[in-house]
N, C-alpha and C positions, 0 to 999 in steps of 0.2 A: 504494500500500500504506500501509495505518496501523502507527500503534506503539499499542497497547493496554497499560495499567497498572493491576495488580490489587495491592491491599493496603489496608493502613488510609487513614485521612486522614493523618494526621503521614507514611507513604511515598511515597502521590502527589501532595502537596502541592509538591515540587519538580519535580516532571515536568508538574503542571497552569502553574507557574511558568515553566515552561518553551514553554507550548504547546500540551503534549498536550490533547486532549480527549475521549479515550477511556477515563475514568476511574471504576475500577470498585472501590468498597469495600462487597466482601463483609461482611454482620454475625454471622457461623459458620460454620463448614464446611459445612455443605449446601447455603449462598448460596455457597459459593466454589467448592466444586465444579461446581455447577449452571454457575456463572461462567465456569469454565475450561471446560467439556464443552460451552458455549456460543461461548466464541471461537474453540476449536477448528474449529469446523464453518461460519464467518464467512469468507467469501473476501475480503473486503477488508483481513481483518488480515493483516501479514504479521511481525509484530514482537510477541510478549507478554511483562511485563515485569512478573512478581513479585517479591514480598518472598522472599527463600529458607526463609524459617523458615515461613511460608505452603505455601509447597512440599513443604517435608519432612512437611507435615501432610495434607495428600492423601491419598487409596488409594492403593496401590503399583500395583495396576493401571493408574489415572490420570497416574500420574507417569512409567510408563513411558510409555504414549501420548506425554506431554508429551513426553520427553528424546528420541523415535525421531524427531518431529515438525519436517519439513524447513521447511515453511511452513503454517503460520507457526512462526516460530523463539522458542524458548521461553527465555528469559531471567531464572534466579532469581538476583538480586544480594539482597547484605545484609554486613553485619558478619564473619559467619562464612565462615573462609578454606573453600573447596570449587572444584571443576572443573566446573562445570557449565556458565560461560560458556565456557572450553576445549575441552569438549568437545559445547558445540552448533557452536561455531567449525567444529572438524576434520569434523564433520559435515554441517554446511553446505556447507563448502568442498574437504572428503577433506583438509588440508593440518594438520600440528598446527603453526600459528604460534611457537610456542610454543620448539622445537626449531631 
């Protein structure tokens, strides 16, 4: 399985540092939609890994897809405190870590 990371250049610049090479900077929302409705349907990804403020900017349609989406497991980290890594977790796994 890969880890896939969508965002600018300045978000995947540490995860390319890292290794990844699955790196994917959309230039507007309908390259990043297209982006995501594309890894989506990718069986070797099993990890995608956006900017969250990327995230919140999606269709709500889209985003739900993303957040029900067991594998690959959809990962919006950034700045802004939110549950999303939480509760892909409890979902992955039925367990809230957390508690």
């Amino acid at each position: 399985m890969e880890i896939a990371v969508v965002g600018s250049l300045d978000f995947t610049l540490g995860f390319q540092l890292a290794g990844i090479l699955r790196l994917h900077n959309p230039k507007n929302i309908e390259e990043l939609t297209s982006t995501m409705k594309s890894l989506l349907n990718e069986k070797e990804v099993g990890v995608i890994v956006i900017d969250n403020s990327d995230l919140l900017n999606l269709p709500e349609r889209l985003r739900t897809r993303l957040s029900e989406s067991i594998t690959p497991t959809v990962l919006g980290i950034g700045t802004e405190e939110d549950n999303t890594l939480r509760e892909s977790i409890k979902s992955a796994l039925g367990v809230d870590l957390w508690k």
